[in-house]
LUMMI-706977 format. One record per residue (C-alpha): residue in one letter; x, y negated, z. Coordinates in pm, whole numbers, plus 50000, padded with zeros to 5 digits. Layout:
N
AXYZ ...
# end
This chain:
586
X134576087722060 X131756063421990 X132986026122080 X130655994822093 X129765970921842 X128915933921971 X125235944521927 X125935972322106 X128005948822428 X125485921922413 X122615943722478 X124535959022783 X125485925122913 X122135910322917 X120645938823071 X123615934823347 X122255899623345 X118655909923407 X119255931723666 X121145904123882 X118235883523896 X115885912923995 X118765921124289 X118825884424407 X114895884524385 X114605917424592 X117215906424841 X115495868224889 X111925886524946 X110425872524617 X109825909924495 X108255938824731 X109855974824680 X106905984724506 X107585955824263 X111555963624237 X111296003024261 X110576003823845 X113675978223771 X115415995423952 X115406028323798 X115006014623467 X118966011723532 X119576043223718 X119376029024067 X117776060024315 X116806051924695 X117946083224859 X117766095225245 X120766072725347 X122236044525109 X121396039724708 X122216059224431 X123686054124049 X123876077423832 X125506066723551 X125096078523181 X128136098322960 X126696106122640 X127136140622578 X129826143522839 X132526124122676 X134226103122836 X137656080222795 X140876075523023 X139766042223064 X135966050623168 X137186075123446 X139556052423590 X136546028123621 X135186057323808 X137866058624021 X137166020124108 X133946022724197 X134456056324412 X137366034924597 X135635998424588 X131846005624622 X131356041024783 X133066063225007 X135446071224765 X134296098124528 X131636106024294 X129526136524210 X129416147723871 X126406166323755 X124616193623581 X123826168823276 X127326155123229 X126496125823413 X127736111223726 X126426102124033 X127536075224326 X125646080524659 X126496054524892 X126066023424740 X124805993124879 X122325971524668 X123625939424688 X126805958124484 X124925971724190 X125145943024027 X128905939623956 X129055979123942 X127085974523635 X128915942923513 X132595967423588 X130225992823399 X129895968723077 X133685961423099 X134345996122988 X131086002022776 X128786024123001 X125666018123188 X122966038823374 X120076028523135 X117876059623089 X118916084223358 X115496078723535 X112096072923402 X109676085923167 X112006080822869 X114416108222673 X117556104622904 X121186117922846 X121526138222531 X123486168622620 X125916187722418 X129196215422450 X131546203022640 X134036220022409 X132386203422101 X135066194121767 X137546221221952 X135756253722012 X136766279621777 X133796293121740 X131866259521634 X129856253421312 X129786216521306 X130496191521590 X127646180921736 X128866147921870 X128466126921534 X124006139321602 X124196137321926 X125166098021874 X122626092321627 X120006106021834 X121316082822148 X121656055221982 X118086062921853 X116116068122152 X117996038422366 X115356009222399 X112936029322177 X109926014622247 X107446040722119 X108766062622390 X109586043222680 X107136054222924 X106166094622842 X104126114623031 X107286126423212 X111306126223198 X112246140422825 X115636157222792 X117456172822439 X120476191222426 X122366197322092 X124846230722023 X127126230421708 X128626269421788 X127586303721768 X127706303922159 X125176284522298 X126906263222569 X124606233722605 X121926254122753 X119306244422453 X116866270422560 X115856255522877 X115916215122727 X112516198522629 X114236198522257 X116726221722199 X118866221821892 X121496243921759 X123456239621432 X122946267121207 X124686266720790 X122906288620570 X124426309620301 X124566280720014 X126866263320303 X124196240720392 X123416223320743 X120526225720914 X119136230621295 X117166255721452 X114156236821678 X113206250022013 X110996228322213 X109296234122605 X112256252722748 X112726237023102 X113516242723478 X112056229623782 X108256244523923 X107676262823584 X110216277423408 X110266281823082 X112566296122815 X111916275422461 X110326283222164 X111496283221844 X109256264421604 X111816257021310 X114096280321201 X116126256020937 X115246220820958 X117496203220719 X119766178920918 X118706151620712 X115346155820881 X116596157421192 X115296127121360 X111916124121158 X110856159321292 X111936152121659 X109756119221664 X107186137821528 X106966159421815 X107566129622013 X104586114321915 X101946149821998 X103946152622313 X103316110622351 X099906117522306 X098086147922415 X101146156922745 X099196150223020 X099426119923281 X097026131423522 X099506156623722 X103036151623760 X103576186223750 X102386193823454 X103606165723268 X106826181723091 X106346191022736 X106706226722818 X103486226222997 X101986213122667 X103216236422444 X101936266822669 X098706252522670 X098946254922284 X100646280222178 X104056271721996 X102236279321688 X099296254021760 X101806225821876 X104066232921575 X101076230121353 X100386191821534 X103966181721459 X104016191421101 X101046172821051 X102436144221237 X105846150721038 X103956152320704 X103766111420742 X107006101620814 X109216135120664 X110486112920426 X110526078420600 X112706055120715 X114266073520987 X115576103520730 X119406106320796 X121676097620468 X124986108720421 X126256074220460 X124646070220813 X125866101820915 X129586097920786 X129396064820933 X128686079921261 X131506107421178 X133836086321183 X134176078021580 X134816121021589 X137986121721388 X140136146521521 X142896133121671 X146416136921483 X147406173721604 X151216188921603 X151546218121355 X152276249821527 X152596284921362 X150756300821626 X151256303122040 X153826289622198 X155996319322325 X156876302922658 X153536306022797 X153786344522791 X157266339822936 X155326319223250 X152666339823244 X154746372223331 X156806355123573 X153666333423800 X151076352923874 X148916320023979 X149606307623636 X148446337223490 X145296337823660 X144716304723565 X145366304823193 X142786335323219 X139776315923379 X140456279423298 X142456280722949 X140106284922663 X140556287322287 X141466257322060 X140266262021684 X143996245021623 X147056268821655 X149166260921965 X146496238322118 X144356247722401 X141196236222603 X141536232022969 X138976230023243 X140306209923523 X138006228123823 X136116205024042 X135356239624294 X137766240324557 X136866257724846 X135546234125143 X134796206124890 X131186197524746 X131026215424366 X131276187724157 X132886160724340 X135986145824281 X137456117924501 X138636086524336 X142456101024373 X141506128024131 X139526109823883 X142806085123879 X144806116023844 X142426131623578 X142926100023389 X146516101223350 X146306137723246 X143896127722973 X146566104222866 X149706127622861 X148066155922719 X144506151922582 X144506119522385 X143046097522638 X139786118722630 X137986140522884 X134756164422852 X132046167123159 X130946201023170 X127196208423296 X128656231823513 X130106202523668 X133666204623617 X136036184123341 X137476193323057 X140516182222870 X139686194922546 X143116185922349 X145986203022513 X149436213422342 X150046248122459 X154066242122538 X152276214622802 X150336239223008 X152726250623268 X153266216823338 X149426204423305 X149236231923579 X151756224323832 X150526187923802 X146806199923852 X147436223824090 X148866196224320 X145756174124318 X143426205124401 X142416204824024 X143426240323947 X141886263924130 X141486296223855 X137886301523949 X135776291523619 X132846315123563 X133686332723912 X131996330324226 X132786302624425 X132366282624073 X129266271624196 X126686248224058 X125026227724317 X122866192024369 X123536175324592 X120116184924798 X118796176425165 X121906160925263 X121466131424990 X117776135424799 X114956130224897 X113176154624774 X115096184324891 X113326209125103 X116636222825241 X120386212325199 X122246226624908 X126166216424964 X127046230825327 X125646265725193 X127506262024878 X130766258425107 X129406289725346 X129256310425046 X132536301324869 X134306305925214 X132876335725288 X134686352224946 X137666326924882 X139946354024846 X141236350724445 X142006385324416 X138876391224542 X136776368424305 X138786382023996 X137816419724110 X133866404424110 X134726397623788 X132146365523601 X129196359123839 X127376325523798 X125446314024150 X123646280224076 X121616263824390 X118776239324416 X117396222524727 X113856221224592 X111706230024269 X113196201224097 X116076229624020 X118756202623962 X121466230324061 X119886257623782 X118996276923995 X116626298523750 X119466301623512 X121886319123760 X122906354623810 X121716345424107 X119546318824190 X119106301624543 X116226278524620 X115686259924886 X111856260424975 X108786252125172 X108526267525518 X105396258825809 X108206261426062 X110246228425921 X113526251325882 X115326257125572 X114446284925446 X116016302525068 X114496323024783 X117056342224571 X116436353524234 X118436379423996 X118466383423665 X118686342023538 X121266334523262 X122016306923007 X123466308022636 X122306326922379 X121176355822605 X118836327222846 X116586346223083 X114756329823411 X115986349723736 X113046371423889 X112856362524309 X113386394724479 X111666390124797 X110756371425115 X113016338925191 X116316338525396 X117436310325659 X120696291925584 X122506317125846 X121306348625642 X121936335025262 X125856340325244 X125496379725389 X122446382625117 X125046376024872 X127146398925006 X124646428824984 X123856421924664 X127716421724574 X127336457224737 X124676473824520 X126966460424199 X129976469124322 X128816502724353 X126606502924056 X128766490723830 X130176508923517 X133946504323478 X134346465723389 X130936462823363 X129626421023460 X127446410723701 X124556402223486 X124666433923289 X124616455323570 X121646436423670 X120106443923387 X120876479523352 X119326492723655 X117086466523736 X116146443224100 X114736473424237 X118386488724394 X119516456824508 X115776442424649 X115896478124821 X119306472224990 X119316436325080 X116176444225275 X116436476525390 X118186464525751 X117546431525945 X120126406125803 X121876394926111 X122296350626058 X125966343626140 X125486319826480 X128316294926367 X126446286626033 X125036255526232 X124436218126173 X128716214926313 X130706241126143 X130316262125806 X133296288025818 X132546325125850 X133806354126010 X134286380925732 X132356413625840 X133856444625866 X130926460725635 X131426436025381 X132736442825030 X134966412825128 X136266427925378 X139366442925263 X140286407525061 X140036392025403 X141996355025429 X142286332525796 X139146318525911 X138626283225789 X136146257025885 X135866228625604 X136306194025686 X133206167225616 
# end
């Protein structure tokens, strides 16, 4: 992974420096909030509904033994010991007190992170596959561009204040994992028959009050060109995005406006002056960069170790985890592992400081001292030895790391919503919890089959919510309640689609037996192993709109402001995968 240079240290330090000052002035009275609010976020610093929040940055979701462990210390030392990790690979702490930031940033520095650029007008957190340099289905690692294009935009001045938050995501695979259709930029490494690199563009894909899928406005940009052609569409989107509404500030806005054939006629105009300018990658610059990504010194295997088939047949919770959270390694008898962060009673996402300790020493006895965050906000240890998995498990398993439910229901994406942000119309976690209680049953969740749910408390569609099979959206009501819109239909990867809301809001009480009606229709729908989404698509909202509000749904009493376990219903397709009722602890 990328490490510092003493340019790179220095620069961190002094900002770490700056911001003390601005703390001590804000604490002493010599700056108003008004005054501080702008340094403040200029290093990641949020005021949310009860303490302060960092959210720190992790280019491209890697992330070192050493880094997490910091983590850990902060969780344990400065918060309420754990820390959320989030849907761009980043991670949050939400309790913080403001005369701490300071010397979270200066234990930040130690280990060569910060939280510059996750707020603001500015392009924040490059995103890429969390399985990127390992997947077998990969083109080119992305990491080596993704670098160049952080390293880049950090401090660049030209585009420090845009007409709104800017955010690129890079894919090196023929499976889009990094959701580049629904990015500001999106980029996805293509070779073409003579065996040569380039990138296919898509620009004003995005989320939030107007989703968008991207367009595609070059279909082989040559890599070398890579970061000429993005400034160039910096610079139109600099220039003509508008500043005069917040909401329609993104770039996506901009391009509609156009036409992606108007706005890509602007940037090759703009590109025609700079194609070949100072910023054109070189082979030297790029190799240079390569050289943090060398794959680590692997074991040579034949093929798979035979002992995992041996577990497999004998542990049937093995074998249902090797079939949701083992993926493919491109190197014989290695294997990716996704270390779930989706327990059931426990916020998706978060991981106490115990488990980002434990994660940590995993990383070290099996992965090479590295770690992936996933934008579906679990971890990954991308580098595992096959003959280590039973053991990785067991290990796991006994720090609540294991549970085999990645791409299944209760593998939920969620923000944090009105329990934390501001913003939030309703709260996102304690329904998250309803839901995966309600259907905890394993056997039950691998019968569903792959179902992705993502949630949002409010427009700002942190959670994805647009990109699920099923989308829920906290919104708006006259009455103050909290009130949730569901969509179908929403999907990410190369098949991207925005969900379609099928109807009238639900209250908090109603959402989880929603869910359940809609698991109804498919169920019954559904041709042989047919998935979620496809099914969906097949036949259409129309059967499950019809069913879900065809009766009254009845809001479970209990789903109150105290307690968030549920009573499975004797008409629900749960029903016969029925476990003990459970009420989660806080």
């Amino acid at each position: 992974m990328y490490r510092y240079d003493n340019y790179d240290q220095q620069i961190v330090n002094e900002r770490v420096a700056q911001y003390r000052d601005q703390v001590r002035r804000r604490l002493s009275g010599e700056l108003a909030e008004d005054e501080f609010r702008p340094l403040r976020l200029q290093n990641g610093l949020y005021m949310q509904i009860h303490a302060y929040m960092l959210r720190i940055a992790v280019p491209y979701g890697l992330v070192s033994s050493r880094q997490m462990r910091m983590f850990a210390h902060i969780a344990r030392n400065y918060d309420r010991g754990y820390g959320h990790f989030t849907t761009r690979q980043n991670i949050q702490f939400n309790w913080l007190k403001l005369e701490d930031t300071p010397a979270i940033l200066a234990d930040l520095a130690s280990v060569e992170m910060h939280g510059i650029q996750t707020s603001g007008n500015c392009i924040r957190n490059i995103s890429s596959d969390e399985f990127a340099g390992v997947a077998a289905d990969e083109i080119v690692d992305p990491r080596p561009y993704a670098e160049i294009l952080r390293q880049w935009s950090t401090f660049h001045p030209e585009f420090a204040y845009l007409p709104r938050k800017f955010k690129i995501a890079i894919s090196g695979a023929t499976t889009d994992r990094a959701a580049i259709l629904v990015h500001d930029i999106g980029l996805s490494v293509l070779k073409n028959a003579r065996g040569e690199i380039g990138f296919r563009v898509l620009v004003g894909g995005g989320l939030g009050r107007t989703p968008i899928i991207g367009s595609e406005i070059y279909d082989f940009l040559p890599w070398q060109h890579m970061m000429t052609y993005i400034e160039a569409i910096m610079r139109v989107y600099n220039q003509y995005g508008r500043r005069d509404n917040i909401y329609k500030a993104r770039i996506k806005i901009l391009v509609k406006a156009l036409g992606a054939a108007e706005f890509k006629r602007q940037v090759d105009a703009e590109w025609a002056d700079i194609k070949d300018g100072s910023s054109t990658l070189t082979v030297e610059e790029l190799q240079r960069v390569e050289k943090y990504f060398t794959p680590p010194v692997y074991e040579i295997f034949s093929g798979d170790d035979p002992a995992v088939a041996v577990h497999k047949a004998e542990n049937k919770a093995f074998a249902n985890w090797l079939q949701r959270n083992v993926k493919p390694h491109k190197v014989p008898g290695y294997a990716a592992v996704v270390l779930s962060l989706k327990k059931t009673a426990i916020a998706p996402g978060d991981a106490s400081d115990l488990q980002m300790d434990a994660a940590a020493d995993l990383a070290d006895r099996f992965s090479f001292g590295e770690l992936r965050i996933t934008h579906m906000q679990n971890l990954v240890l991308a580098d595992v030895r096959q003959a280590d998995l039973f053991t990785l498990w067991k290990i796991a398993a006994a720090q609540g790391m294991a549970t085999p439910n990645v791409g299944l229901l209760s593998d939920i994406i969620c923000c944090p919503g009105g329990d934390f942000c501001t913003l939030a119309n309703a709260r996102s976690i304690p329904l998250a919890r309803a839901i995966s209680e309600r259907f905890e049953s394993l056997d039950f969740q691998h019968d569903i089959g792959e179902i992705e749910i993502n949630m949002s408390g409010c427009m700002n569609s942190c959670g994805h919510n647009h990109v699920g099979h099923i989308g829920v959206l906290g919104v708006d009501k006259q009455d103050g309640g909290e009130w949730y819109q569901i969509s179908l239909g929403g999907d990410q990867g190369n098949q991207s689609a925005i969900g379609k809301v099928i109807g009238p809001s639900f209250t908090f009480q109603q959402v989880p037996q929603v869910i359940d009606r809609l698991l109804q229709v498919y169920v019954r729908e559904r041709i042989e192993d047919e998935k979620f989404i496809d099914t969906v698509r097949r036949i259409g909202l129309v059967p499950f709109k019809e069913y879900v509000y065809a009766t009254p749904v009845v809001p479970d009493a209990r789903l109150d402001d105290e307690a968030y376990g549920l009573l499975k219903d004797q008409n629900s397709v749960a029903a016969s995968y029925a476990v003990p009722y459970f009420t989660p602890r806080f």
